[in-house]
C-alpha positions, -999 to +999 in steps of 0.1 A: +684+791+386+649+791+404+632+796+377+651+764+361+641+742+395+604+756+394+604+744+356+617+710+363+594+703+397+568+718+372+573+688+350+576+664+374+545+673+388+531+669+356+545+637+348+530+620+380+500+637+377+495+620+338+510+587+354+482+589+381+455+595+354+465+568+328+467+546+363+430+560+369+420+554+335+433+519+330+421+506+363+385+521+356+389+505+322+398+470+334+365+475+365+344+485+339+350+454+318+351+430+348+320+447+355+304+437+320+314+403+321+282+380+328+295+346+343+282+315+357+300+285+380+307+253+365+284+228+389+268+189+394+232+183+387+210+167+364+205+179+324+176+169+303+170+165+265+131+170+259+107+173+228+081+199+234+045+200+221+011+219+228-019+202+236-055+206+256-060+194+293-091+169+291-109+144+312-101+103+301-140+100+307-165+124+299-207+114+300-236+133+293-264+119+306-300+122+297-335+110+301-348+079+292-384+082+302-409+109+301-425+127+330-418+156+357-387+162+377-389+153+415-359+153+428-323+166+421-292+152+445-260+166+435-248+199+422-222+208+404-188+195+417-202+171+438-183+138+441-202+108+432-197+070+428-205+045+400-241+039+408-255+068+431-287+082+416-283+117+407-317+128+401-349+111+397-389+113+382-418+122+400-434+088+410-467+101+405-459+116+371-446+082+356-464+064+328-479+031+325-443+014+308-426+032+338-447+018+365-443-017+352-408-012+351-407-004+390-430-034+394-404-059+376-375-044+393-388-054+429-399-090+415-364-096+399-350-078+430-367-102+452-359-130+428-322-129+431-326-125+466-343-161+469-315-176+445-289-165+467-303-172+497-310-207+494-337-233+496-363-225+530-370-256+553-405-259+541-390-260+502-365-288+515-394-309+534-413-308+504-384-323+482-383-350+508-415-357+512-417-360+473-388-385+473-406-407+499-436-409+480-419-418+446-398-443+464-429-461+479-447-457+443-418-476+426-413-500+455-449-510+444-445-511+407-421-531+411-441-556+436-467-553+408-442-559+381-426-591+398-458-609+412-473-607+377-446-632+362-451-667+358-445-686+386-450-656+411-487-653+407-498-678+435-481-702+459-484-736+453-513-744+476-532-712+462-527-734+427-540-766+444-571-749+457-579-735+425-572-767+410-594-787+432-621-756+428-622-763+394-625-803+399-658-798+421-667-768+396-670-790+367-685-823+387-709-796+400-715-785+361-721-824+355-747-830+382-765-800+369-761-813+338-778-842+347-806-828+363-816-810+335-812-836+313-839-852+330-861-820+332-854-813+297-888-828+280-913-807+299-925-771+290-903-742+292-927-723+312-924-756+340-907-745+369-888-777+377-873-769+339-864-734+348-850-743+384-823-772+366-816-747+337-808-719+361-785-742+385-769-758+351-761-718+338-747-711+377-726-744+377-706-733+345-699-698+353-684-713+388-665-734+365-655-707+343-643-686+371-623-712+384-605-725+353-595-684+351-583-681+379-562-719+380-551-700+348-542-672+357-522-687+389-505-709+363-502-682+338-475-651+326-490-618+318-499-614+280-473-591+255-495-558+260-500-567+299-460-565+302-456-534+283-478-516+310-460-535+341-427-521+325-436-484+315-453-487+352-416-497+370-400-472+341-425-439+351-417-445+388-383-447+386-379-417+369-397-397+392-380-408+417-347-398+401-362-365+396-371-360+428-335-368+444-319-346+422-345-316+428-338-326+469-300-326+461-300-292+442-319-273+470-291-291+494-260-273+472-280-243+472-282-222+436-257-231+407-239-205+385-267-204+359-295-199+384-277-170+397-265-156+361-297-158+348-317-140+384-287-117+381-291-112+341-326-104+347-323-082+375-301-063+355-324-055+321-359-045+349-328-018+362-322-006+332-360-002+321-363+011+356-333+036+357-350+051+322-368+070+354-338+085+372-305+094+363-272+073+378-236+079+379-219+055+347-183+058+369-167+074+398-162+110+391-174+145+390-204+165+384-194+188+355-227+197+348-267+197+361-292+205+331-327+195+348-341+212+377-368+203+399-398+207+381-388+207+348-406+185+322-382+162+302-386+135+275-363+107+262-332+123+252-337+153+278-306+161+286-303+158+325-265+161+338-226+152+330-202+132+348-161+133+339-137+110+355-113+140+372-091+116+390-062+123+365-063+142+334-047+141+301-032+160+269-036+149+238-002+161+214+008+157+179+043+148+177+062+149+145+076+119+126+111+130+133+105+131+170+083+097+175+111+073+177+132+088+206+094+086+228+080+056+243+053+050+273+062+058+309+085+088+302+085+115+324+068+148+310+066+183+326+034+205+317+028+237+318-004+257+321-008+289+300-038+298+325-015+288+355+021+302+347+033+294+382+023+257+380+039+229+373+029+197+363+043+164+363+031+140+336+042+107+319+035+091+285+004+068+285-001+057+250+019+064+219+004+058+186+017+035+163-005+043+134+005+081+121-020+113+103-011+129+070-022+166+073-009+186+045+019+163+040+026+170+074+030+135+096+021+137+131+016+108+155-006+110+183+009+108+217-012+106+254+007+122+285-015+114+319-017+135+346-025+113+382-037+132+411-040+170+393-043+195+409-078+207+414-073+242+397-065+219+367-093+221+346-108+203+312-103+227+285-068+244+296-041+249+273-012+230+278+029+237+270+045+198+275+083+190+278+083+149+273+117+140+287+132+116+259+171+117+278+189+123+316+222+125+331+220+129+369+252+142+388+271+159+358+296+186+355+270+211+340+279+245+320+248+272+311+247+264+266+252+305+265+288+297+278+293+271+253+311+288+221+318+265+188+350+274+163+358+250+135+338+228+149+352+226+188+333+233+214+352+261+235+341+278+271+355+306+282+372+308+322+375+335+341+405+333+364+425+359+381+405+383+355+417+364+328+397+352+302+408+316+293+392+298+263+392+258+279+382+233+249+354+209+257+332+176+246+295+183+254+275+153+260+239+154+266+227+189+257+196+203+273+178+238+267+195+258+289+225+237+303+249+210+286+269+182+302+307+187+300+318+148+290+353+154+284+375+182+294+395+201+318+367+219+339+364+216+370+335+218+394+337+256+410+351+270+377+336+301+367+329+306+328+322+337+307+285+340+297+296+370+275+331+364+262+335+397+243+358+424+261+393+412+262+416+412+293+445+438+298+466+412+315+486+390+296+478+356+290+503+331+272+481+306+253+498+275+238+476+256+216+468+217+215+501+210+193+524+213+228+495+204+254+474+237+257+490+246+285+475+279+299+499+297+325+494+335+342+521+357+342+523+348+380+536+314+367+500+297+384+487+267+365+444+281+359+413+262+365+413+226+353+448+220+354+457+246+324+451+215+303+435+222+267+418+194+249 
């Protein structure tokens, strides 16, 4: 009979002891595949659809500069790095080493330099008394011509009792001419060589010139000037008054100081004696950087010596070649986010500049060139870097978001898997904008919080009662409790 009860508490014993280790074993079982399970929360943000390319970082403006003229190197005023502005001189020629061409070209630079200067500043009071003065004078000489002009007419040559002198000059000129007449007559038989001859001859000859000169002038009183005489008195009013106009004008342009083409042209000059001149000396073409210096004080260069380069580093830029399938969805201004092999930890934001409407066959290959700009790099940005580029083409902001690895596809539905009360529940889904690593959820039952199954491969030891989209999909745990979402399926 003891032996019977030792039997029986024997197998009892070992009856809860197997109970206790299939316990053991299951619950290890179902921690070891909790454990396994990778999963992720359902959560807002922002998903992205991009088109990536490769490309090289690179300066929009890249000079080299070189010599223009020949001689020896006296002076060098930036090193590499250095910041400069359009127009600072870089480095420059030995004065004393310059040749003939390049002297001259100093000596017309100060004369055009000086020339401008004069145009812009205006007329000196010396230059505008000598306009006046010139004015005066060219009024008084056509205030005169015409005097000239008008008392030459007919009618204007004498007053009336100038006429009647003349007149009665010329009466007692020719009875004068008759008396001497007379007295020669008388005188006329003796000898030529008798005096009393020669006195009447010479007082006859006096009498008619007197007359002459009197019937002259009674003419001329009476008169009008002859057809080449008014020719001269007009070209005589004519020459006057266009000196005169002349004059005003030059008087009225020193007044309004220089015009636009007195100033274009000083300026236009100016500019070709700096160029000739800057054939001595090298100058920044832009703002930018000094990527390079080639000449070094001392050094002996020609035409075509290479001297120095500038690049514009203000922003940078990549250069891709995106493919024909991919062109359409970019356009300029889109956001693009770089990434330097050299730099790994950096990132850049970008945006598309210019997108090429005009495509390259390589290979039967069709690319179009596309330009993403990079303001304000970063100065361990460098020319030359290799470039990784995502161009954003697509964004939804504030988005129920699931990781793509969660996102599982059977007969063509999109299915996630929930994890809930250690349950695996497969929730139906419509994705909407899908980005490389996360997709937006645009119609289904998740919920903000949920968390999905990254690795939906063990399966639960608790039952789950799963009743498909014919009667709702209605997902319910053996506790009754509606799961994440509602327990609604698609």
């Amino acid at each position: 009979m003891r032996r019977r009860r030792l039997i029986i508490i024997g197998g009892v014993v070992a009856a809860v002891a197997a109970a206790a280790f299939g316990i053991y074993r299951w619950s290890a079982s179902a921690q070891a595949e909790e454990e396994e399970l990778q999963t992720a929360a359902v959560e807002r943000g922002t998903v992205t659809a991009s088109i990536d390319a490769g490309g090289t970082l690179a300066a929009p403006q890249v000079e080299a500069l070189s010599w223009g003229a020949s001689g020896i190197v006296g002076s060098v005023l930036v090193t590499v790095g250095d910041t400069v502005r359009a127009g600072d001189v870089l480095m420059e020629l030995d004065a004393a080493s310059l040749d003939a061409a390049s002297l001259q070209a100093q000596a017309d630079l100060a004369q055009a330099e000086e020339a401008l200067a004069d145009v812009l500043d205006g007329p000196s009071a010396s230059e505008l008394a000598a306009a006046a003065l010139r004015v005066a004078n060219a009024q008084d000489a056509l205030e005169e011509a015409q005097r000239t002009w008008t008392s030459q007419q007919e009618g204007n040559r004498a007053s009336g009792d100038t006429i009647a002198g003349a007149h009665a000059k010329l009466v007692l000129a020719e009875a004068a001419v008759g008396r001497a007449q007379d007295e020669y007559g008388r005188v006329s038989g003796l000898s030529e060589d008798d005096p009393r001859r020669a006195q009447a001859l010479l007082q006859l000859v006096a009498a008619r010139q007197s007359r002459d000169s009197a019937a002259r002038s009674l003419s001329w009183y009476t008169g009008h000037p002859t057809e080449t005489q008014q020719a001269q008195l007009d070209a005589q009013v004519a020459t006057a008054e266009a000196e005169l106009e002349e004059a005003q004008e030059a008087l009225a342009d020193l007044r309004d100081g220089p015009n636009d083409a007195e100033i274009v042209s000083a300026r236009a000059h100016l500019a070709s004696a700096q160029a000739s001149f800057n054939n001595t000396r090298i100058v920044a073409p832009f703002d930018g950087t000094v990527a390079s210096v080639a000449s070094e004080v001392g050094d002996v260069v020609r035409p075509n010596t290479a001297a120095a380069t500038v690049a514009d580093l203000s922003h940078l830029q990549v250069s891709l070649d995106v493919s024909e399938l991919e062109i359409g969805q970019i356009e300029p201004g889109q956001e693009a986010s770089i990434t330097i092999d050299a730099l790994p930890d950096v990132i850049v934001e970008g945006f598309v500049g210019r997108v090429s409407l005009v495509g390259t066959n390589n290979q039967g290959v069709v690319t179009y060139p596309v330009t993403i700009t990079i303001h304000d790099p970063d100065p361990t940005l460098q020319p030359g870097m290799t470039a990784a580029v995502s161009i954003i083409v697509a964004k939804q902001e504030n988005v129920l978001l699931v990781p793509n690895r969660a996102v599982q596809v059977s007969g063509g539905q999109n299915t996630v898997v929930v994890l809930y009360q250690g349950q695996q529940i497969p929730v139906a889904v419509t994705l909407g904008l899908e980005g490389e690593s996360y997709s937006e959820i645009a119609e289904g039952t998740l919920r903000e919080g949920d968390e999905v199954v990254l690795n939906a491969t063990a399966t639960s030891t608790r039952s789950t009662t799963f009743i498909g989209p014919a009667i709702g999909g209605i997902f319910i745990d053996e506790g009754g409790e509606m799961p994440p979402g509602g327990g609604l399926g698609p």
